[in-house]
TORKOL-4160 file (C-alpha; in steps of 0.2 Angstrom, whole numbers, padded with zeros to 4 digits, m for minus):
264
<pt num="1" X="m0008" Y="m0103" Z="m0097"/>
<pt num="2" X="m0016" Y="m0101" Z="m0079"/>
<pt num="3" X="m0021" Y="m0116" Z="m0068"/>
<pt num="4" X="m0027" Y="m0109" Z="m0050"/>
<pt num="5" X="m0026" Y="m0119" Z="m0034"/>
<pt num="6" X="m0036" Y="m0119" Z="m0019"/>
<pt num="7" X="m0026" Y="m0122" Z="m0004"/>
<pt num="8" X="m0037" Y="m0123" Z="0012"/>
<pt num="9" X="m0037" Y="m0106" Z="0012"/>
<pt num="10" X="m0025" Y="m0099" Z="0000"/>
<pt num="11" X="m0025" Y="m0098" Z="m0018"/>
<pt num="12" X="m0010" Y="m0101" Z="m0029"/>
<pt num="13" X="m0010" Y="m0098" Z="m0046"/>
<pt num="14" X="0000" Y="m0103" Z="m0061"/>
<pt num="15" X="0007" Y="m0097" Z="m0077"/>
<pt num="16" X="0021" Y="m0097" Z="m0090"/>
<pt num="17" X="0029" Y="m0089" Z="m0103"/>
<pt num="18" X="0028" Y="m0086" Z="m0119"/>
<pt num="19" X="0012" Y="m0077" Z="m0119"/>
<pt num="20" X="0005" Y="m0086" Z="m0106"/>
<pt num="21" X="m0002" Y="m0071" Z="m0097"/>
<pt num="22" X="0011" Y="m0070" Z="m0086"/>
<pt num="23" X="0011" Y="m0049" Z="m0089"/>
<pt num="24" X="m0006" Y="m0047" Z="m0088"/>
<pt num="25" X="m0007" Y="m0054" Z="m0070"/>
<pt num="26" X="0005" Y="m0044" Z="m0063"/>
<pt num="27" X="m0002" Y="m0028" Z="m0069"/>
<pt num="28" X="m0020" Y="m0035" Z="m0061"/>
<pt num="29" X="m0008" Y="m0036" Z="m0043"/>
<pt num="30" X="m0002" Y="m0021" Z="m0046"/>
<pt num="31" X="m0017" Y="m0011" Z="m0049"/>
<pt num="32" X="m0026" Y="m0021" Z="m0035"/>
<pt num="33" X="m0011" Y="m0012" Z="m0023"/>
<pt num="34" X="m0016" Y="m0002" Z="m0009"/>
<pt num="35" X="m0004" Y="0000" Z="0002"/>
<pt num="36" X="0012" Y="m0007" Z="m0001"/>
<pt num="37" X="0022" Y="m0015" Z="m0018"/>
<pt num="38" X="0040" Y="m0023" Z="m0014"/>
<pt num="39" X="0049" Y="m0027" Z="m0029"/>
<pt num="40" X="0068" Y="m0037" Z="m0030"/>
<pt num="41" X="0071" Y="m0038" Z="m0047"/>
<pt num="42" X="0087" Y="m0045" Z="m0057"/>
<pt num="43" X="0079" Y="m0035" Z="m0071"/>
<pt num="44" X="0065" Y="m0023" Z="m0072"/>
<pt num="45" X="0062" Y="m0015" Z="m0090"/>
<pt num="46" X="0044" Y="m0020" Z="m0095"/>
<pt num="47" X="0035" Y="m0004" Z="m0101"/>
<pt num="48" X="0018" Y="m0007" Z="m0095"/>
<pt num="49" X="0022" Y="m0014" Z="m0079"/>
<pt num="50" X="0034" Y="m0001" Z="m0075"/>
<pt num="51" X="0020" Y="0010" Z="m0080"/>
<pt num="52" X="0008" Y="0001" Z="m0066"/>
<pt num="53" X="0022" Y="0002" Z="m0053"/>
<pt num="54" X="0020" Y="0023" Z="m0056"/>
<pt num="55" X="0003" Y="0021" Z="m0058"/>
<pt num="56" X="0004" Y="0014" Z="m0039"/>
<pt num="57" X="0013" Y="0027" Z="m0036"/>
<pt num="58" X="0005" Y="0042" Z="m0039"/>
<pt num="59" X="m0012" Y="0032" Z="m0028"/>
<pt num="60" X="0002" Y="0033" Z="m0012"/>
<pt num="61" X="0005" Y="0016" Z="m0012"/>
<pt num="62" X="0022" Y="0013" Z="m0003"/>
<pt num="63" X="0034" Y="0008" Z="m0017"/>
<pt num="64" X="0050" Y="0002" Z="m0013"/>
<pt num="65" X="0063" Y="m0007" Z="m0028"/>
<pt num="66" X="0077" Y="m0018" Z="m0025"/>
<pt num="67" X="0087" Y="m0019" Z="m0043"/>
<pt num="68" X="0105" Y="m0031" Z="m0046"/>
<pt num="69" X="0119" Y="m0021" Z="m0048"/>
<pt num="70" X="0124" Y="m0031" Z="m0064"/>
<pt num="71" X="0105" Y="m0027" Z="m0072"/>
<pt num="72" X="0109" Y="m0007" Z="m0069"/>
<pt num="73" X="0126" Y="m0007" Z="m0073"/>
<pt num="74" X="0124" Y="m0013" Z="m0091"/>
<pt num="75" X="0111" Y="m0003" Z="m0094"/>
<pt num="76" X="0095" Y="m0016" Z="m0095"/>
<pt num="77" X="0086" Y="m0009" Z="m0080"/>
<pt num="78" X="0075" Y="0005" Z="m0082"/>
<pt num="79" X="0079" Y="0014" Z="m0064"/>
<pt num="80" X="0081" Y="0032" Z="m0071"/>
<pt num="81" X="0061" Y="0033" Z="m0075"/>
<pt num="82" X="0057" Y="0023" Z="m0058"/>
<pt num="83" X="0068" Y="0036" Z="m0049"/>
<pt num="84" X="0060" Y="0051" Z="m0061"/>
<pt num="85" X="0044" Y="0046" Z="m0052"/>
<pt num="86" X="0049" Y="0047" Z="m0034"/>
<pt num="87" X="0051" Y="0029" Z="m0033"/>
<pt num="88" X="0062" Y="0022" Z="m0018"/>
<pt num="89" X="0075" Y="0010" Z="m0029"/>
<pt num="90" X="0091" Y="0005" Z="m0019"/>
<pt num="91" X="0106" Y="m0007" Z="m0026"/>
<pt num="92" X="0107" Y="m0024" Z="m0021"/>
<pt num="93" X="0125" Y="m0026" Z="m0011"/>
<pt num="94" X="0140" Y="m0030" Z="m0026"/>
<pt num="95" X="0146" Y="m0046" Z="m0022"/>
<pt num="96" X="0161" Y="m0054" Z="m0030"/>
<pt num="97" X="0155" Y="m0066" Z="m0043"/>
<pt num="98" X="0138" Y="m0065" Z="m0036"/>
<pt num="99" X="0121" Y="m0056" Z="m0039"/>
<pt num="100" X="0103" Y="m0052" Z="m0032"/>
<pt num="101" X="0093" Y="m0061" Z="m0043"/>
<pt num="102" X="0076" Y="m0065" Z="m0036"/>
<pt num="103" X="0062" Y="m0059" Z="m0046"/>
<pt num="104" X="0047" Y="m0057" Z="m0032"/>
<pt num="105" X="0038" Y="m0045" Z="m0027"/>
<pt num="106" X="0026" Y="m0043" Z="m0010"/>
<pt num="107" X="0012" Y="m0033" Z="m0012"/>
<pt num="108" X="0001" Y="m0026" Z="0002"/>
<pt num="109" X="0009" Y="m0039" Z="0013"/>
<pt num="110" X="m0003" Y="m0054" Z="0008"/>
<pt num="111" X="0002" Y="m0056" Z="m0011"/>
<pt num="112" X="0018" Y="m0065" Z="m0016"/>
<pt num="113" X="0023" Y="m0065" Z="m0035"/>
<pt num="114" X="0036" Y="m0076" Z="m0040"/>
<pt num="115" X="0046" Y="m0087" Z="m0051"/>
<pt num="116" X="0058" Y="m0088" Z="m0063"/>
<pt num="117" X="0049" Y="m0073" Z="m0073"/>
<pt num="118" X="0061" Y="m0058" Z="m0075"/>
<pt num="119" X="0050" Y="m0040" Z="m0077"/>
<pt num="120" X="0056" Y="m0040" Z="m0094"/>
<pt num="121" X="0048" Y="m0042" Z="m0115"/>
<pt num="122" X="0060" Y="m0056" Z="m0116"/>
<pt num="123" X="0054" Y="m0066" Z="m0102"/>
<pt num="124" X="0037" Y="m0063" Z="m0108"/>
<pt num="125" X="0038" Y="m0063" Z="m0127"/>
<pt num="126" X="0053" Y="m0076" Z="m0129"/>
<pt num="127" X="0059" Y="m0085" Z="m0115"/>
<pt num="128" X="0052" Y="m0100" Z="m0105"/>
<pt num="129" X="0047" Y="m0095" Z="m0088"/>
<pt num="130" X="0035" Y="m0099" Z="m0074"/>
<pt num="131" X="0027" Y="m0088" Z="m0064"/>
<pt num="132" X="0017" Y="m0091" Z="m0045"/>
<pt num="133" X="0005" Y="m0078" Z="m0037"/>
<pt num="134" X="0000" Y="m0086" Z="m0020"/>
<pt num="135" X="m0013" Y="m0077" Z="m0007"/>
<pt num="136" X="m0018" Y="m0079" Z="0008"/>
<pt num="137" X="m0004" Y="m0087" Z="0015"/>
<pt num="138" X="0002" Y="m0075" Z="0030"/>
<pt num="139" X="0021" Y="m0084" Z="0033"/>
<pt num="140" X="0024" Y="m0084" Z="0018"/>
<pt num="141" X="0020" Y="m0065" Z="0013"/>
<pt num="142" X="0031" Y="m0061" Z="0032"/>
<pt num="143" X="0046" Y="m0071" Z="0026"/>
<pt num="144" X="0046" Y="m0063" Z="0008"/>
<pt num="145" X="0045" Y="m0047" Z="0016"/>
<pt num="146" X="0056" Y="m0049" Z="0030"/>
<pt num="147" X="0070" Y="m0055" Z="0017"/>
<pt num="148" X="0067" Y="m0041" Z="0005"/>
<pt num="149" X="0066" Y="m0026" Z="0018"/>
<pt num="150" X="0083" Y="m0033" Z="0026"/>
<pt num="151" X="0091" Y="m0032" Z="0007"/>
<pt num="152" X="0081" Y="m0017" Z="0005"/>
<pt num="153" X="0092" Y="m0011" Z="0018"/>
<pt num="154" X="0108" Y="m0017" Z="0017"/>
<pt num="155" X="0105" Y="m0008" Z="m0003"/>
<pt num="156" X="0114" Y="0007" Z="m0010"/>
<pt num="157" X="0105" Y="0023" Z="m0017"/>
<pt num="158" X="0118" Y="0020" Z="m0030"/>
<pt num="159" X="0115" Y="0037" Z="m0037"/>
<pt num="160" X="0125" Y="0055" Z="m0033"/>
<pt num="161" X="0110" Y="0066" Z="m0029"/>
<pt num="162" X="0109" Y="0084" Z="m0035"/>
<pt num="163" X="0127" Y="0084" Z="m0042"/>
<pt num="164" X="0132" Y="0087" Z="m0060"/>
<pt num="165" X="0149" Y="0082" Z="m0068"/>
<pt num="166" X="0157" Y="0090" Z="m0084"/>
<pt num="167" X="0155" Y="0075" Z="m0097"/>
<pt num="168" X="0169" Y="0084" Z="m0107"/>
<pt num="169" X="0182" Y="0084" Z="m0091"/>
<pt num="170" X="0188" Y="0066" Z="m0093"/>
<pt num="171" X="0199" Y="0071" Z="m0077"/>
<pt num="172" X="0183" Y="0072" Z="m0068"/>
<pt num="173" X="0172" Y="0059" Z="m0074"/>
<pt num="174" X="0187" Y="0046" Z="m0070"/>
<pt num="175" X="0185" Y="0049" Z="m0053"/>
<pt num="176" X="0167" Y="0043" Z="m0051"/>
<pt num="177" X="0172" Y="0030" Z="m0060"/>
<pt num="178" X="0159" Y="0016" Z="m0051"/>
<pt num="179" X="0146" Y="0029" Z="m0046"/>
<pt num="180" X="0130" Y="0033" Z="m0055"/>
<pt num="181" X="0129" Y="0050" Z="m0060"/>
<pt num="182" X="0121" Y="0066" Z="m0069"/>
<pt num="183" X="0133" Y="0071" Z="m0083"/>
<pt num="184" X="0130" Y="0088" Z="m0093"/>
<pt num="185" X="0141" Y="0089" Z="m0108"/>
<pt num="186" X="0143" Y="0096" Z="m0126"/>
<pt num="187" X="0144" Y="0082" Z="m0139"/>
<pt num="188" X="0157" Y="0080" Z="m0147"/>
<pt num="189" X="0152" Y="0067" Z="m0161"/>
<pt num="190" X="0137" Y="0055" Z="m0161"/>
<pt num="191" X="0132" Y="0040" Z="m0173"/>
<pt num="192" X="0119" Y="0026" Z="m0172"/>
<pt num="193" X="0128" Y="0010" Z="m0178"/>
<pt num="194" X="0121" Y="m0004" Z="m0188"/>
<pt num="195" X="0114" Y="m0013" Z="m0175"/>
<pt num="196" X="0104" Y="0002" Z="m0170"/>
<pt num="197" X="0116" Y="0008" Z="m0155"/>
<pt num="198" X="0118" Y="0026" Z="m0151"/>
<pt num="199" X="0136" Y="0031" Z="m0146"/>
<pt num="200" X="0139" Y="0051" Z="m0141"/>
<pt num="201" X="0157" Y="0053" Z="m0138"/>
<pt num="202" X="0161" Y="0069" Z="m0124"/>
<pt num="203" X="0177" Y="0070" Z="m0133"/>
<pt num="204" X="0191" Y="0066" Z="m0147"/>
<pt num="205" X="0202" Y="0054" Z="m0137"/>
<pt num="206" X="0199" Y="0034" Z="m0130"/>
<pt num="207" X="0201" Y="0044" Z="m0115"/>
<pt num="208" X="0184" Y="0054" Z="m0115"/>
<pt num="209" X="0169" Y="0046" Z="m0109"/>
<pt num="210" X="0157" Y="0038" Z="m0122"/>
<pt num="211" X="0136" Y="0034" Z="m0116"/>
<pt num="212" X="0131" Y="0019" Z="m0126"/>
<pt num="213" X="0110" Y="0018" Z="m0129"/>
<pt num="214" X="0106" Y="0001" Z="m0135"/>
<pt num="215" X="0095" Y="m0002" Z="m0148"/>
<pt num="216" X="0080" Y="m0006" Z="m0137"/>
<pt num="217" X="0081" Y="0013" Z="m0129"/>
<pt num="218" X="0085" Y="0021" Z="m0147"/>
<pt num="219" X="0069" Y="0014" Z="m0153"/>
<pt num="220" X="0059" Y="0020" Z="m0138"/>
<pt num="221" X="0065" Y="0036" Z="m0144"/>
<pt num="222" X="0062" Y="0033" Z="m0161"/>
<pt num="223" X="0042" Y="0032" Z="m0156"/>
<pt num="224" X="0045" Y="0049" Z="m0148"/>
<pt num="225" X="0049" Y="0056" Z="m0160"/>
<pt num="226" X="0066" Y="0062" Z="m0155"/>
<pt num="227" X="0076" Y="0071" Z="m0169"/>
<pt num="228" X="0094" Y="0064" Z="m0167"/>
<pt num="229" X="0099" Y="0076" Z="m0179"/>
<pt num="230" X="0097" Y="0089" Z="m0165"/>
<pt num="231" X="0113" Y="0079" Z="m0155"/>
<pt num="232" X="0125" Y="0089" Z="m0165"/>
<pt num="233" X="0139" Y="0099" Z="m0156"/>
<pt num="234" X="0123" Y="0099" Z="m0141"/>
<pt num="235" X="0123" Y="0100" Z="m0125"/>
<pt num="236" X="0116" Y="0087" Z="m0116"/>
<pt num="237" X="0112" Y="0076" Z="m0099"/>
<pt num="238" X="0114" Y="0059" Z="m0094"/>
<pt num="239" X="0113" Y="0048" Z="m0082"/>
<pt num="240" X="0120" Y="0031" Z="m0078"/>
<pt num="241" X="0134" Y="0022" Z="m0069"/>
<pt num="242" X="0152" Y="0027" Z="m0075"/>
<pt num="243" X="0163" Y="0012" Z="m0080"/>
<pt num="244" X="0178" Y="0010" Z="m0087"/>
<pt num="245" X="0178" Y="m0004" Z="m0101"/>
<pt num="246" X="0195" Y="m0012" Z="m0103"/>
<pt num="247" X="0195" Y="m0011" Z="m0122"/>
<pt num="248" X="0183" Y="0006" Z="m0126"/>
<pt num="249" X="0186" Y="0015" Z="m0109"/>
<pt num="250" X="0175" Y="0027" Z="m0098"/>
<pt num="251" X="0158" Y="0022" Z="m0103"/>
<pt num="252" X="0138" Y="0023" Z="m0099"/>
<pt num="253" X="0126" Y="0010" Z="m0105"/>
<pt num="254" X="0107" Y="0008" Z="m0107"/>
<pt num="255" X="0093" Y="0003" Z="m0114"/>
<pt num="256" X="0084" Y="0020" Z="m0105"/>
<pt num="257" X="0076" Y="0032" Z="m0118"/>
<pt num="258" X="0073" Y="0044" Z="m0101"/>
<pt num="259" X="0095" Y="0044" Z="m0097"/>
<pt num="260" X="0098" Y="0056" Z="m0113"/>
<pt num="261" X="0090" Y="0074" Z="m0113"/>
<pt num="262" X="0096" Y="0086" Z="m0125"/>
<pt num="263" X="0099" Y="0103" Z="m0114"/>
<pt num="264" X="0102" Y="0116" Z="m0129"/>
C-alpha cells in the first residue's frame, strides 16, 4: 500500500507490510543513491536490499552501516557479506538491557526512510509494519544525520582484522570470548538437525567451540549448491562473534551463508 503526501514542498509517502511494497521502495532509494547511504539498522538480512547497498557501493557512493549488537551477535544480521564488499559497518555501543534499534536510513542527505520496518523477509513477508520515505525536508534529513554519524562514531568495528584463531585450541578461542573473529579449524563432527540447523563441532569436549548456522543460512547454501558432505574432517573458516552460551558453551551463530568457507 502507498499513499503519497504533498507537504508545501516535501513529499512523504506511505507504506506497510505485508507486501505492501515496502521493499521495493527502498531498493528504488537505493538505486537512486549518489552520494551517500546511512543505514542504523536493528537488523539487516534482506537479500535484495543487501544486494542494492553493494550495488551502491561498487557506483562509489559513501556507505556507512550502523547494526545492534544483539542483531549481530545472534547471528541474524548479515555483516560478513556487507564487510566482504568494503562496506564501513560499525557496532552500536552494548548497553545493559538496551539496544540500537532504529531502522532509518539517510541517503544523499535529503531522503529519510523510516518506520517500524526492519531490512528483513519477515518484516516484509510476515509481520505488520509501516514504512515513511519523506523528501525535501532539509531539518529533518540534518537531524537524522547528525544522530546517526554521532552513533556511527561512538560504534565499534567489532571485528579482529587480519588475525586468524585456531578453532581447535579451545584455550585460545576463550580468550576472545566477546570479539568477532576469523577462526580456521579442522572439523571435528558436523550435523544438520531437524530443524534444518547446521552445527560443526572444533572438538570432542562441551569445552570446544561449536558455529551454529541457522536454517535460514543453510538453505542459502542449499541454492548454492554447497556439498555438505565435503565438511568432513575439513578444514574450514568462519567468522562471527565468540560467545559462551551458559548451557552449550563457546559458540558462533548465524544465518550468514558467506561466515563458513571450506579451506581444504
Amino acid at each position: 500500500m502507498i499513499k503519497i503526501f504533498f507537504l508545501l514542498f516535501s513529499i512523504v509517502e506511505v507504506y506497510f507490510s505485508p507486501n505492501g511494497g515496502c521493499k521495493d521502495a527502498i531498493k528504488r532509494e537505493l538505486r537512486n543513491a549518489q552520494k551517500s547511504i546511512y543505514i542504523a539498522m536493528f537488523v539487516l538480512s534482506e537479500d535484495d536490499l543487501i544486494e542494492e547497498i553493494i550495488n551502491a557501493k561498487k557506483r562509489r557512493v559513501d556507505v556507512k552501516i550502523l547494526l545492534d549488537w544483539e542483531g549481530v551477535e545472534g547471528g541474524y544480521t548479515r555483516e560478513t557479506r556487507l564487510r566482504k564488499s568494503g562496506i564501513d559497518v560499525r557496532i552500536a555501543k552494548k548497553r545493559e538491557n538496551a539496544n540500537m534499534h532504529n531502522k532509518f536510513a539517510v541517503i544523499d542527505g535529503k531522503v529519510v526512510i523510516t518506520g517500524s520496518y526492519n531490512w528483513t523477509r519477515n518484516a516484509e513477508e510476515l509481520n505488520d509494519e509501516n514504512l515513511l520515505i519523506i523528501k525535501d525536508e532539509p531539518e529533518i534529513s540534518k537531524k537524522f544525520t547528525d544522530y546517526f554519524l554521532k552513533k556511527f562514531k561512538e560504534g565499534s568495528e567489532g571485528i579482529i582484522v587480519g588475525k586468524y584463531i585456531d578453532g581447535n585450541n579451545k584455550k585460545e578461542v576463550r580468550k576472545h570470548i566477546g570479539e568477532y573473529a576469523n577462526i580456521v579449524g579442522r572439523v571435528y563432527k558436523y550435523n544438520i538437525s531437524k530443524k534444518g540447523n547446521l552445527f560443526i563441532d572444533f572438538g570432542k569436549t562441551k569445552e570446544s567451540l561449536t558455529f551454529v548456522m541457522w536454517k535460514e543460512g543453510v538453505d542459502k547454501l542449499k541454492e548454492k549448491g554447497f556439498d555438505f558432505e565435503r565438511l568432513k574432517g575439513a578444514r574450514v573458516k568462519v567468522y562471527g562473534r565468540i560467545i559462551e552460551h551458559p548451557k552449550y558453551g563457546l559458540e558462533i551463530t548465524t544465518d550468514d551463508p558467506d561466515a563458513l568457507i571450506i579451506l581444504e
